[in-house]
Structure formats: structure tokens, C-alpha cells
C-alpha positions as CSV (number, residue, x, y, z in Angstrom):
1,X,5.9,-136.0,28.6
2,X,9.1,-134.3,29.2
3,X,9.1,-131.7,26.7
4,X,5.2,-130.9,27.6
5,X,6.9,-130.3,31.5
6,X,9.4,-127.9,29.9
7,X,7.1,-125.9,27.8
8,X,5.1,-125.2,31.2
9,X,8.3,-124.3,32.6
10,X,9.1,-122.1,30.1
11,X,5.7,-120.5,29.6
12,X,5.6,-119.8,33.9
13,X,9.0,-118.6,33.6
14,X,7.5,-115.7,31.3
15,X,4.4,-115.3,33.0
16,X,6.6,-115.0,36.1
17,X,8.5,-112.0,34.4
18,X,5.7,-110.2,33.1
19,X,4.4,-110.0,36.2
20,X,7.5,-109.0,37.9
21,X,7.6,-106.2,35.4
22,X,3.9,-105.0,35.7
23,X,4.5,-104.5,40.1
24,X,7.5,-102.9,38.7
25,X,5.6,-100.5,36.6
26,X,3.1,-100.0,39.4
27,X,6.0,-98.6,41.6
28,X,7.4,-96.7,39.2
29,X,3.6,-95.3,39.1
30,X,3.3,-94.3,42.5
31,X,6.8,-92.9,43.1
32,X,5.6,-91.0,39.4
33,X,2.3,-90.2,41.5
34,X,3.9,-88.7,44.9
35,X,6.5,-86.2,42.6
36,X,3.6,-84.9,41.1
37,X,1.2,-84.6,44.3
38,X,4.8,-83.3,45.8
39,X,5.2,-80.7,43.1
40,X,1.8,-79.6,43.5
41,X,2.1,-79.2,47.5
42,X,5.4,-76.9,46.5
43,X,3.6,-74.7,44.0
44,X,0.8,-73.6,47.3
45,X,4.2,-73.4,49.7
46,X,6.1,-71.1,47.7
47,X,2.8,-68.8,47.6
48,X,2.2,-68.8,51.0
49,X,5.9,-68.3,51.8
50,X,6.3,-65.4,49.7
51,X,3.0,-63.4,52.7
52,X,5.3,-64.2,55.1
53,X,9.0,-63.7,53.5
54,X,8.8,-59.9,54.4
55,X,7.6,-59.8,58.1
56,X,10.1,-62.8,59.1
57,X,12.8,-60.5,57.6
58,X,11.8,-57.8,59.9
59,X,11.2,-59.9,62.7
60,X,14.9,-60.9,62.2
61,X,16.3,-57.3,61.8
62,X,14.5,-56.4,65.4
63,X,11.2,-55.1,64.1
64,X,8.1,-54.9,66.3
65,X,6.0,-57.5,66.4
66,X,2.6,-55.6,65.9
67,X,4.0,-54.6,62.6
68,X,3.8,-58.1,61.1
69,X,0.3,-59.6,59.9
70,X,1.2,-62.8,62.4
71,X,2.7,-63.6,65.4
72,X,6.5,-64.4,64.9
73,X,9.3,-64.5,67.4
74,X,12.8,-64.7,67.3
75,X,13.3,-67.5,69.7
76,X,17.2,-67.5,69.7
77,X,19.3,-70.8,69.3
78,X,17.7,-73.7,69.6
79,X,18.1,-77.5,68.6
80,X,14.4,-78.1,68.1
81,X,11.1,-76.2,68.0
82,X,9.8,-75.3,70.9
83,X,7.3,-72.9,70.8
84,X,3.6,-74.3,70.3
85,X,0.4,-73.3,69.4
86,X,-1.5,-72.5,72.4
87,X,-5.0,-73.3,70.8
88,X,-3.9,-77.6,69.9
89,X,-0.4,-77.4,71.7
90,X,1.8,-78.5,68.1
91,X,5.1,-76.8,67.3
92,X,5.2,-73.6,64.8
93,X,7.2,-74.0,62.1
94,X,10.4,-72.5,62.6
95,X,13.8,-71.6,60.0
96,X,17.2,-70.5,61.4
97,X,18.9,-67.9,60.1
98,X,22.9,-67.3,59.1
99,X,23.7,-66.3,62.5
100,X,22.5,-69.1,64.0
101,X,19.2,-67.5,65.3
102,X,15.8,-69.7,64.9
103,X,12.7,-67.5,63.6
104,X,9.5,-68.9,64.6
105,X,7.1,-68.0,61.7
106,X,4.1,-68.5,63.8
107,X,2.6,-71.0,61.7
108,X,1.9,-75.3,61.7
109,X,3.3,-77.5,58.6
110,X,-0.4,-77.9,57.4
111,X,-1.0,-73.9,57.5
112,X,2.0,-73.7,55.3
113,X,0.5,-76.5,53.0
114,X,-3.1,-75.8,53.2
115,X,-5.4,-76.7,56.0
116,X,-6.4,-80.6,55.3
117,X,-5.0,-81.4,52.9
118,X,-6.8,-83.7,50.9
119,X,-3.7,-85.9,49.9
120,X,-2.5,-87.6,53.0
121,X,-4.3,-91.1,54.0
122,X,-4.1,-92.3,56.9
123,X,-1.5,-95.4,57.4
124,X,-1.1,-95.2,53.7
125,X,0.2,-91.4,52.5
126,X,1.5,-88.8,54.6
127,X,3.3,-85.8,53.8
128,X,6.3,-83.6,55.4
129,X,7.5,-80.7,55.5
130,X,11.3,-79.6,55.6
131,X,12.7,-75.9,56.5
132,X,15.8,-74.4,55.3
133,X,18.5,-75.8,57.1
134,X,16.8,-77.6,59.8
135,X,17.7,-81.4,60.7
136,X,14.0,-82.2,61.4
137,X,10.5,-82.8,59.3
138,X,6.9,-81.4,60.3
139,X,4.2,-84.4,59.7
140,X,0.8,-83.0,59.2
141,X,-0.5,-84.2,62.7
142,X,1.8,-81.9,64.4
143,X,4.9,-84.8,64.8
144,X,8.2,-83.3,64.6
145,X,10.2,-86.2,63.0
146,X,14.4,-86.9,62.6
147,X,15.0,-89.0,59.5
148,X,18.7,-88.5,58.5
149,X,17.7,-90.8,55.3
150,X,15.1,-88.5,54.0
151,X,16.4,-85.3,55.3
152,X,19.5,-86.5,53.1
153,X,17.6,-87.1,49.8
154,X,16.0,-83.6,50.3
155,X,19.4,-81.9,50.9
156,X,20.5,-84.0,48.0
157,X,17.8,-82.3,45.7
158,X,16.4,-86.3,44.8
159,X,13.2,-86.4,43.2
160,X,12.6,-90.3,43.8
161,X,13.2,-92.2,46.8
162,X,12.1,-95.8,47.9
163,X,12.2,-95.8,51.8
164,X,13.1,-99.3,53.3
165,X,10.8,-101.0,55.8
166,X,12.1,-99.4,59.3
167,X,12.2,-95.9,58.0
168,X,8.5,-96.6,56.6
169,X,7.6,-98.0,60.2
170,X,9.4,-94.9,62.1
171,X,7.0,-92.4,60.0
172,X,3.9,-93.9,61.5
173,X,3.7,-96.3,58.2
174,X,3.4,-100.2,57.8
175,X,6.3,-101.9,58.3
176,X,6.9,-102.6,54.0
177,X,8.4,-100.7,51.4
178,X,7.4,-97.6,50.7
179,X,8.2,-95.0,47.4
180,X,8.8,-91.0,48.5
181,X,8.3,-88.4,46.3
182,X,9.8,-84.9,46.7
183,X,9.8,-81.4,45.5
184,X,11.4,-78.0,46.2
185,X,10.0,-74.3,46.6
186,X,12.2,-71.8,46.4
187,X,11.0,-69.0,48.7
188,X,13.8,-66.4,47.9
189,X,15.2,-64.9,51.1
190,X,13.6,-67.3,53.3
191,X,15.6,-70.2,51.6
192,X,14.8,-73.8,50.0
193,X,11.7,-75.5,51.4
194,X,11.1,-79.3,50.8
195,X,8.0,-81.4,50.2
196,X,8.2,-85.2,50.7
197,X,5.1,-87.3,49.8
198,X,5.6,-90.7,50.9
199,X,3.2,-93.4,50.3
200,X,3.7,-96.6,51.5
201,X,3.2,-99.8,48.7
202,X,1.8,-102.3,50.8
203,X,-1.2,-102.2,49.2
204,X,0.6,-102.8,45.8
205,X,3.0,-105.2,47.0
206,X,-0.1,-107.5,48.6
207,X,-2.0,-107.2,45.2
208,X,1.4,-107.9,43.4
209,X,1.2,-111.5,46.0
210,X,-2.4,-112.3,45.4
211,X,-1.5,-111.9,41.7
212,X,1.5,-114.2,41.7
213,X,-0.5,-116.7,43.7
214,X,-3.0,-116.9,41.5
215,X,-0.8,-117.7,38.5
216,X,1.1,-120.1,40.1
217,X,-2.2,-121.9,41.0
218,X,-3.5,-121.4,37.5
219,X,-0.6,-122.4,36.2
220,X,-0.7,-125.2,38.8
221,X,-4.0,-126.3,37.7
222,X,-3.3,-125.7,33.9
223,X,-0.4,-127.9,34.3
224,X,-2.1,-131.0,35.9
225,X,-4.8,-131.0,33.4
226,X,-2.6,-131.0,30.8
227,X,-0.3,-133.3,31.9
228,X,-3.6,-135.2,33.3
229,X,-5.0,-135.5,29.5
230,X,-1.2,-136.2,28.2
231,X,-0.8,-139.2,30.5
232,X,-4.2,-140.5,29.5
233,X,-3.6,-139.9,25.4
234,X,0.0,-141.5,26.0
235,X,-1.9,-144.5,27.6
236,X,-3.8,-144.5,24.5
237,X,-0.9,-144.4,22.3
238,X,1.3,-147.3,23.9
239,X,-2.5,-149.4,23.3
240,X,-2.3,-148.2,19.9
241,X,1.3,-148.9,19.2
242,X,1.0,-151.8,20.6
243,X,-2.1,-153.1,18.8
244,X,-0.1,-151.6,16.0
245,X,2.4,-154.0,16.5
246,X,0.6,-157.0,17.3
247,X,-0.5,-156.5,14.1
248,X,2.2,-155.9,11.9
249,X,3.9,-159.4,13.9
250,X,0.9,-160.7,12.6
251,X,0.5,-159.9,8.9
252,X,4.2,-160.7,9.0
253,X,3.3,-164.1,10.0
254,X,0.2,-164.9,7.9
255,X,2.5,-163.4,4.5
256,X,5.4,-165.8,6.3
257,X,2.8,-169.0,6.4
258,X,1.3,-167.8,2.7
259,X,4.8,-167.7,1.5
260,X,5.5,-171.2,3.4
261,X,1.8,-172.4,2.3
262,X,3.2,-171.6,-1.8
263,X,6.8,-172.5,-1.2
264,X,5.0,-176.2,-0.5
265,X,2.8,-176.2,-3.0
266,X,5.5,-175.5,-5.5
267,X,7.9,-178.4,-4.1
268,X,4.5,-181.0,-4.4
269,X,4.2,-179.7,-8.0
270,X,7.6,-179.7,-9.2
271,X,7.7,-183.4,-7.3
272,X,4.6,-184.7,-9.4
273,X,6.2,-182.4,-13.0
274,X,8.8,-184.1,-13.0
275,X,6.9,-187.6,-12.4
276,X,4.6,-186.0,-15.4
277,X,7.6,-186.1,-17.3
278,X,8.9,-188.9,-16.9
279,X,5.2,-190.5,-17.4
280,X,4.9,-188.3,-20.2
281,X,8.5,-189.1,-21.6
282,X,7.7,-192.6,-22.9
283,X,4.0,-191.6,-25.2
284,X,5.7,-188.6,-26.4
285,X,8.6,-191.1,-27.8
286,X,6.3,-193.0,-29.4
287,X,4.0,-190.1,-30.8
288,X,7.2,-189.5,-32.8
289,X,8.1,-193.0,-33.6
290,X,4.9,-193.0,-35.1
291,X,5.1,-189.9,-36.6
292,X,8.4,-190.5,-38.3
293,X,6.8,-194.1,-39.6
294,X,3.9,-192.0,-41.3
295,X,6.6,-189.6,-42.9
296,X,8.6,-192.5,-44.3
297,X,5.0,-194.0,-45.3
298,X,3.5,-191.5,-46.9
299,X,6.5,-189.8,-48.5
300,X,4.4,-189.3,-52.1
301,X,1.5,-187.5,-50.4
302,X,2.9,-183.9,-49.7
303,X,-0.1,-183.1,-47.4
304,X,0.3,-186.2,-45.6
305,X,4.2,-186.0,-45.5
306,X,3.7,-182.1,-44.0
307,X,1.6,-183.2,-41.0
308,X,3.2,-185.7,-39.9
309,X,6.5,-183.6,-40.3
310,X,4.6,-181.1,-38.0
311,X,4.2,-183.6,-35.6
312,X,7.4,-184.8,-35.2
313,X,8.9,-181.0,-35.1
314,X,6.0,-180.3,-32.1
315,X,7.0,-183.4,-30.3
316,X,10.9,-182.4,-30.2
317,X,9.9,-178.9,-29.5
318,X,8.2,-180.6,-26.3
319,X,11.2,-182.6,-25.1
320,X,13.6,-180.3,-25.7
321,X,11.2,-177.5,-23.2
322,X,11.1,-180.8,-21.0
323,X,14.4,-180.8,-20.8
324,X,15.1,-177.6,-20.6
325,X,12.4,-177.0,-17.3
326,X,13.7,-180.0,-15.4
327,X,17.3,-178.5,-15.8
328,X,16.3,-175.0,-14.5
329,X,14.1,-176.7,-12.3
330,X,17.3,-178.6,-10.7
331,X,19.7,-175.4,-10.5
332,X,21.2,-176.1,-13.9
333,X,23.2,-174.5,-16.6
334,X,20.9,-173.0,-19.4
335,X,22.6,-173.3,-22.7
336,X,22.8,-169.6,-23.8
337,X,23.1,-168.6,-27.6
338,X,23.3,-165.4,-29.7
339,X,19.9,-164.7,-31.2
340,X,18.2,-162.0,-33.1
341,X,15.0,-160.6,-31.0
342,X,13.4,-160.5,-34.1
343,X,13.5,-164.0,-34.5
344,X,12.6,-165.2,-31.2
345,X,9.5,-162.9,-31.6
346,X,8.1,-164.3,-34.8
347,X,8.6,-167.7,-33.8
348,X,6.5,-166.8,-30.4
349,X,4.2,-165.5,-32.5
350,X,3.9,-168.5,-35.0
351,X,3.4,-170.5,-32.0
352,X,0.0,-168.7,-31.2
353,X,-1.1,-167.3,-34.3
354,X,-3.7,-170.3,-34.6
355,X,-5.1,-169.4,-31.5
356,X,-5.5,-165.6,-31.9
357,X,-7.8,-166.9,-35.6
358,X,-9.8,-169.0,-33.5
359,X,-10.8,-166.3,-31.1
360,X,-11.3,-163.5,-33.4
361,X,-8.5,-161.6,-31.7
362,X,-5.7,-159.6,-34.3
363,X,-2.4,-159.9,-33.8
364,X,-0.1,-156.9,-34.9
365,X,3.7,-156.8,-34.9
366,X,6.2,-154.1,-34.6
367,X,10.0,-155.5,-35.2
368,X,12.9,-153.7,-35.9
369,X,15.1,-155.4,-38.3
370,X,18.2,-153.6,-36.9
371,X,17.8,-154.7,-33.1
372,X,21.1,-155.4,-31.2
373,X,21.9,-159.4,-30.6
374,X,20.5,-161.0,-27.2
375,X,22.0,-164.0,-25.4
376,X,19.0,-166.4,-24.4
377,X,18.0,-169.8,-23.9
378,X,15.5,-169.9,-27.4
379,X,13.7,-172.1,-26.4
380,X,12.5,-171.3,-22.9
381,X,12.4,-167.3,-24.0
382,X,10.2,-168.4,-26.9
383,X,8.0,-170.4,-24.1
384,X,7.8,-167.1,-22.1
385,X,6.5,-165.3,-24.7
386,X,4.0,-167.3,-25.9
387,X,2.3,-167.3,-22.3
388,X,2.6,-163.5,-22.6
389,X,0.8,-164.0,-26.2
390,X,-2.2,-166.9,-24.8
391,X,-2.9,-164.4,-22.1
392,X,-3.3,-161.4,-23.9
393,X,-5.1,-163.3,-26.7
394,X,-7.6,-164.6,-23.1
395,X,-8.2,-160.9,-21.3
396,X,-9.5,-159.6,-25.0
397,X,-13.2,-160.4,-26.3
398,X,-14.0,-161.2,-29.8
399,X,-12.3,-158.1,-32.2
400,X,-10.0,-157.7,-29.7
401,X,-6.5,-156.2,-30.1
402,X,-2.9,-157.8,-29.2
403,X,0.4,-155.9,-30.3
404,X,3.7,-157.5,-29.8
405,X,6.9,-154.7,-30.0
406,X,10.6,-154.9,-29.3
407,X,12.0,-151.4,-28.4
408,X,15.9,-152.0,-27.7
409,X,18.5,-149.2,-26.2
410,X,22.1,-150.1,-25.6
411,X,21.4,-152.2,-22.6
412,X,18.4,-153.7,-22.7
413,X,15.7,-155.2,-25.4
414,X,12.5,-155.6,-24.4
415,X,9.7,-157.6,-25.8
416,X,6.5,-155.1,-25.0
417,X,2.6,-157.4,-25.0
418,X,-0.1,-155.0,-24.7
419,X,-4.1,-155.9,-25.1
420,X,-7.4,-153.9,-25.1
421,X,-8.5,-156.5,-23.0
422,X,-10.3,-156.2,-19.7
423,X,-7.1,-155.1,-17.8
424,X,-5.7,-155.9,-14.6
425,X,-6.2,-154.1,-11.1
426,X,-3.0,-152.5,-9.8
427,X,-3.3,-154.8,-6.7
428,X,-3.3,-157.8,-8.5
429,X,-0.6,-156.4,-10.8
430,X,1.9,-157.1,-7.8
431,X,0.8,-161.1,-7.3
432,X,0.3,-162.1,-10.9
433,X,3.8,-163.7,-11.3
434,X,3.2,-165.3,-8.0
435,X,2.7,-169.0,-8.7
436,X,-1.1,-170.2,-8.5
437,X,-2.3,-166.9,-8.7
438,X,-5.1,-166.2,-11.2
439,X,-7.5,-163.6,-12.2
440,X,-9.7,-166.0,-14.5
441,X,-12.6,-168.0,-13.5
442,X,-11.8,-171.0,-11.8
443,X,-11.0,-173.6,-14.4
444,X,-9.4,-171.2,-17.0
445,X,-6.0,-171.0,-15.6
446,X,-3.9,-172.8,-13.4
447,X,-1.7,-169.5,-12.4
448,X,1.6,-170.6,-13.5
449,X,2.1,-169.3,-16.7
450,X,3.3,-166.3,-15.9
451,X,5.2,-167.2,-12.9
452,X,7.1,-169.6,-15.2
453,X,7.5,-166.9,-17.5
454,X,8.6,-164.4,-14.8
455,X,11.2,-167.1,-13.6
456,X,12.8,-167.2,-17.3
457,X,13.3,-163.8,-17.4
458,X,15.4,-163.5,-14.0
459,X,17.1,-166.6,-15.6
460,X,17.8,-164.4,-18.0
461,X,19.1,-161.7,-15.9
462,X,16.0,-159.9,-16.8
463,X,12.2,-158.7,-14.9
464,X,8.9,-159.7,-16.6
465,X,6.7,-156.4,-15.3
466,X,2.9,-156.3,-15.8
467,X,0.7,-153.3,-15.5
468,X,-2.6,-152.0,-16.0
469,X,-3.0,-149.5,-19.5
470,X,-6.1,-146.5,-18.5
471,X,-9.5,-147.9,-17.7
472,X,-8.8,-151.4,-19.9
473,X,-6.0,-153.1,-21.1
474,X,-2.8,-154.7,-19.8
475,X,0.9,-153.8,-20.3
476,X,3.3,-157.1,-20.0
477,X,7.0,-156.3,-20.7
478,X,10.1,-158.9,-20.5
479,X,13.0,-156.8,-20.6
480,X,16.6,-158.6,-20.7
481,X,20.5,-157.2,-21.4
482,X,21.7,-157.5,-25.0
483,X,24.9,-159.2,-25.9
484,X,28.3,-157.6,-25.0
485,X,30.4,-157.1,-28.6
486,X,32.2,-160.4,-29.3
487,X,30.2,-163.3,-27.4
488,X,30.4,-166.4,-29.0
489,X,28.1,-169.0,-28.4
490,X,28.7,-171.0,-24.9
491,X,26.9,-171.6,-21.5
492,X,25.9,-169.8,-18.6
């Protein structure tokens, strides 16, 4: 709100100066307006001095009267005019001479400037006339008028004058400022005669108010409707900021009781693993027991002796993940080993191969024999990738395509699952490692199979990522640091 008060500020400040420079222009018109109508008024003075600059020279060498095409006298000193037309009783114009003598030329200020002129207005523009070396001005409606101020200008030769408000009211003009334009005809013998046109601006200056007024009201009226509209959208944006944030408090709370809701429901399950385990423990003892007396029973049957060898290798590879869950499972130490990528791949991929036949579903490889060494738990990286494997082998129909690649650098090896299978939105991309969380129908998958998988390879100091390839197919990628040179075998 505050700026919006400064940019009206701002914006009146500059409307304010414009329009202080447009009444300044306006002056500068009319005193441009009176120099000219002055300059005109001296142009028909000087021609109608020059009929009359011979017979006021006689008339001041002692010349007869009759002999002149007027009626001039040589009054003698005087301080003022004095003589006056008999016919409407206002003072001839009158000029005094070097030796002090004052020649009346017989003549009124508007004969000298024309008869009515059509350039004085009354109360607005009136015009004076000023004789060689005489203290007073002749006003058109016969006034004989002492104004020092613009008798001064005129002796001064000024062109421009602005006349303050008393001088304005002592010509017979409103009391306001008014602009005085003057001009000079030079009528030889008969000296330097002045014009003064002064006009008064109060015309100007009250248009110059009306105008201000109205852009302070306009700008008034702009500035309540904008600030009017501003307080109401602010309103509108403290609701929506607020709603905003009721809603964020919110989704932070239902993804706080979701994360609660899973955090539970990954305590119960670990609580009833590890009571599988122990419940599982006992038949998977005697499965081998069992096992072990069909080896040593059927020793002479190789077929015989090789299943139930199988068996007991399958039931130890069970305990020993067992094991090797309930320890991660209780913040344990993993026991970490060198291993060759290569070799934890194949075995994976032994592990499933039965399963990929059954569906129909090929299973290519791409292993480097040369990759750098990795320290892992086997067994549980072996696990990981064989849930990688089961559901790559799941998103792909009947001729579908699995491809299993290590790409190594000298950081990091990565064991890279990609499918043509049905793919994966990008959405559910970012919850699939989230325990219970499952794209398949209900029934085909629990949702833990690659959150268990996903926890291995942080074990690992790795990150299981899973992406969408195109239209279809998935991308599932367990990346983890190779060995440093010289590690021997030990714990983590």
C-alpha cells in the first residue's frame, strides 16, 4: 500500500510541474503578445510623429501658428499638461524641449496612436503612451498617469515587464499580476516615444487555479479508487494467504500422520517378522535335517543326492538372509566383504532365472569382467537385486525384455535393471520405495520389496533410483562406492 501512496505522490508531483510550466508558458505568451501589439502601436506613432515633427520645430523657433497644419502652442515650463481639448476637456499631448520649454502638439494620446484603437479592453488591456522626457503616461481615456516603475522600464529601453499587483490596480487594472509589453519609435528631432501595452493575467492566472483544482481533485479521486480497489484486493490476498496457509499446515499434517500412520505399520510388521522368524526358525531346521538325512540316504542316486543338496544350500541361504535382516533390522553391524560386481550379479540372476522361463520373459546380461572390487554384505545385495529382477520379470508380458548391466566409474558401480514392461508414472516413481506401496493389483505385492531393497542400498552407503524409460518401461538403478585400494575383508 505504501509504495502505491508514493507512486501517486510521485505522478502529482509531475503533474503539479507540468502544469506550473504550461501557466508559465502562457505568461511568457502574453508578455510575447503585448511586445508585438506594442511594436505594432510604434510603427503608426513614428508615422504620425514624423506630420507633425516639422511644425512643432517651428512652433518652437517662434513661428506663427497659422503656418502649422494644427493648433500647437508653446506653453512655457510646466510640471504637467495643462492645456485640454475644448471639444471632451482631456490634456494634449505635450514634449519639452532642451531649454526647458513644453510644446503642446495639439493632439490626445489616441490621435497619436490611432483613434480607437482596437487593442485596449476594458479592465483587461490598456495602452500608454510616453513622450520624450516627460515623467508622466497618457492612457487612452484621457488619464494622465505617474508610474515611476514603468516610466523606469521605458527609460531603461526594457522590452518585458511583469507589473506587480498595486501598480496593476493604480492603472485602472484588477488588483493581480499583470505582463507589460513595450516598444520604442524614434521620431528624429522630436525624440524617443514609448508604447507600453499592459494586460493584466488575471484571466490566465484564474484558469491556471481552475486547472490545478481540477487535478488535484482528479488526482484526489484517482487516488481513492485506486487505493479503494488496493485495500479490497489486499483483503483478498491476506484470505488467500491465509487459506494458503491453512493449507500447507494442513498437507503438512496429513503427510506428518501418513508418515506416523507407516512408521506404525512398519514397527507392527517388524514385531510380527521377527515372531515369523523365530516361528519359522524351528521347520526351516528341520527341512534341513531332513534334507541332510536324504543326502546321506541317497548318496548313490546323483539326481536324488543333487536335490536334496539344493535343498539344504536354499535352506542356509534363508537363515543366513534371516539373520542378516533381523541384524539390520536391530541397528547392527553388517559383515562387509570384497566382492566382484560380476559375481554378485550372476548369482542374482541365478536366483531368478527359473522364474523369467516360466513367464516367457528373456533375460539379457551385460558384465564387464574388469569391474573395480565393491565392499558389500553378499548376501543382502544379492537379495536386493533379485527384487529388482522379480519385478522387472512382473511389469513385462509374455516376450517381454529384462537387461541387467553394471557400468562402474572410479567411484561408484552401479547395477542398471531396465524392462519393456508397462512402466511406471513419474508420480509414483517418488513413493515406490516407500514401504506398502504398490502399483500391482491387490494381491500381487505386498509393497516391501523394494523398500527392503532401497534400505540395503543406503546400508550400503548407496540410493536405489527408479524411473520411468519413454512411453513404457522402467529404469531401476542401485548405485554404491567401490572399494578404496587395500581393504581387507572386516566389518562395518
Amino acid at each position: 500500500m505504501m509504495w502505491m501512496l508514493l507512486v501517486f505522490l510521485f505522478v502529482t508531483a509531475l503533474a503539479w510541474c507540468d502544469e506550473m510550466r504550461e501557466a508559465q508558458g502562457a505568461l511568457r505568451d502574453i508578455e510575447l503578445e503585448q511586445t508585438l501589439v506594442a511594436a505594432s502601436l510604434a510603427d503608426g506613432l513614428r508615422a504620425r510623429l514624423g506630420t507633425v515633427e516639422r511644425d512643432a520645430l517651428l512652433m518652437s523657433h517662434g513661428m506663427d501658428a497659422s503656418m502649422t497644419s494644427y493648433d500647437p502652442a508653446v506653453i512655457g515650463p510646466a510640471e504637467a499638461p495643462t492645456r485640454q481639448d475644448r471639444g471632451t476637456g482631456r490634456p494634449m499631448v505635450t514634449i519639452r524641449l532642451g531649454d526647458g520649454r513644453v510644446v503642446n502638439l495639439g493632439m490626445q494620446a489616441q490621435d497619436l496612436l490611432g483613434h480607437g484603437p482596437p487593442f485596449e479592453q476594458r479592465g483587461e488591456r490598456m495602452l500608454l503612451l510616453a513622450a520624450p522626457s516627460e515623467p508622466y503616461l497618457y492612457a487612452m481615456d484621457g488619464r494622465v498617469i505617474s508610474s515611476p516603475v514603468l516610466r523606469d522600464a521605458m527609460n531603461r529601453r526594457v522590452a518585458i515587464a511583469r507589473v506587480e499587483r498595486p501598480i496593476a490596480a493604480q492603472l485602472g487594472l484588477p488588483a493581480r499580476t499583470a505582463m507589460a509589453g513595450f516598444a520604442y519609435a524614434d521620431a528624429g528631432d522630436l525624440g524617443t516615444w514609448g508604447v507600453a501595452v499592459v494586460e493584466s493575467a488575471a484571466r490566465e492566472r484564474d484558469r491556471e487555479k481552475r486547472a490545478q483544482w481540477r487535478l488535484l481533485l482528479s488526482v484526489f479521486v484517482a487516488s481513492a479508487l485506486v487505493l479503494a480497489f488496493g485495500g479490497v484486493a489486499a483483503r483478498q490476498q491476506r484470505k488467500e494467504l491465509e487459506l494458503g496457509r491453512e493449507l500447507a499446515v494442513a498437507e503438512v499434517e496429513r503427510e506428518r500422520d501418513q508418515r506416523l500412520a507407516r512408521a506404525e505399520r512398519v514397527a507392527m510388521t517388524g514385531t510380527f517378522a521377527m515372531g515369523i522368524v523365530h516361528e519359522v526358525s524351528t521347520p526351516l531346521g528341520v527341512i534341513m535335517g531332513r534334507a541332510e538325512q536324504l543326502l546321506d540316504r541317497f548318496g548313490d542316486d546323483e539326481r536324488a543326492a543333487r536335490s536334496a543338496k539344493v535343498i539344504v544350500q536354499q535352506t542356509e541361504h534363508i537363515q543366513e538372509i534371516i539373520h542378516r535382516f533381523l541384524d539390520m533390522a536391530r541397528g547392527g553391524h553388517l559383515v562387509f566383504e570384497l566382492a566382484d560386481p560380476s559375481d554378485v550379479a550372476r548369482a542374482a540372476v541365478g536366483a531368478v532365472q527359473h522364474r523369467f522361463v516360466k513367464a516367457s520373459v528373456s533375460l539379457t546380461t551385460d558384465l564387464p569382467p574388469d569391474m573395480p572390487p565393491i565392499q558389500c554384505d553378499r548376501a543382502l545385495l544379492e537379495h536386493a537385486l533379485v527384487n529388482l529382477l522379480r519385478n522387472a520379470c512382473d511389469a513385462c508380458g509374455p516376450d517381454g525384455h529384462v537387461d541387467l548391466a553394471l557400468r562402474a566409474d572410479g567411484e561408484s558401480a552401479a547395477f542398471v535393471v531396465t524392462d519393456d514392461g508397462v512402466g511406471i508414472r513419474p508420480e509414483d516413481a517418488a513413493h515406490v520405495t516407500q514401504p506398502f506401496f504398490s502399483t500391482k493389483p491387490v494381491g500381487s505385492g505386498a509393497g516391501i520389496g523394494l523398500s527392503i531393497a532401497s534400505e540395503i542400498a543406503r546400508s550400503h552407503r548407496g540410493e536405489l533410483t527408479i524411473a520411468p524409460i519413454g512411453v513404457r518401461g522402467t529404469r531401476a538403478c542401485i548405485e554404491i562406492p567401490v572399494a578404496p585400494p587395500c581393504v581387507d575383508h572386516g566389518r562395518a
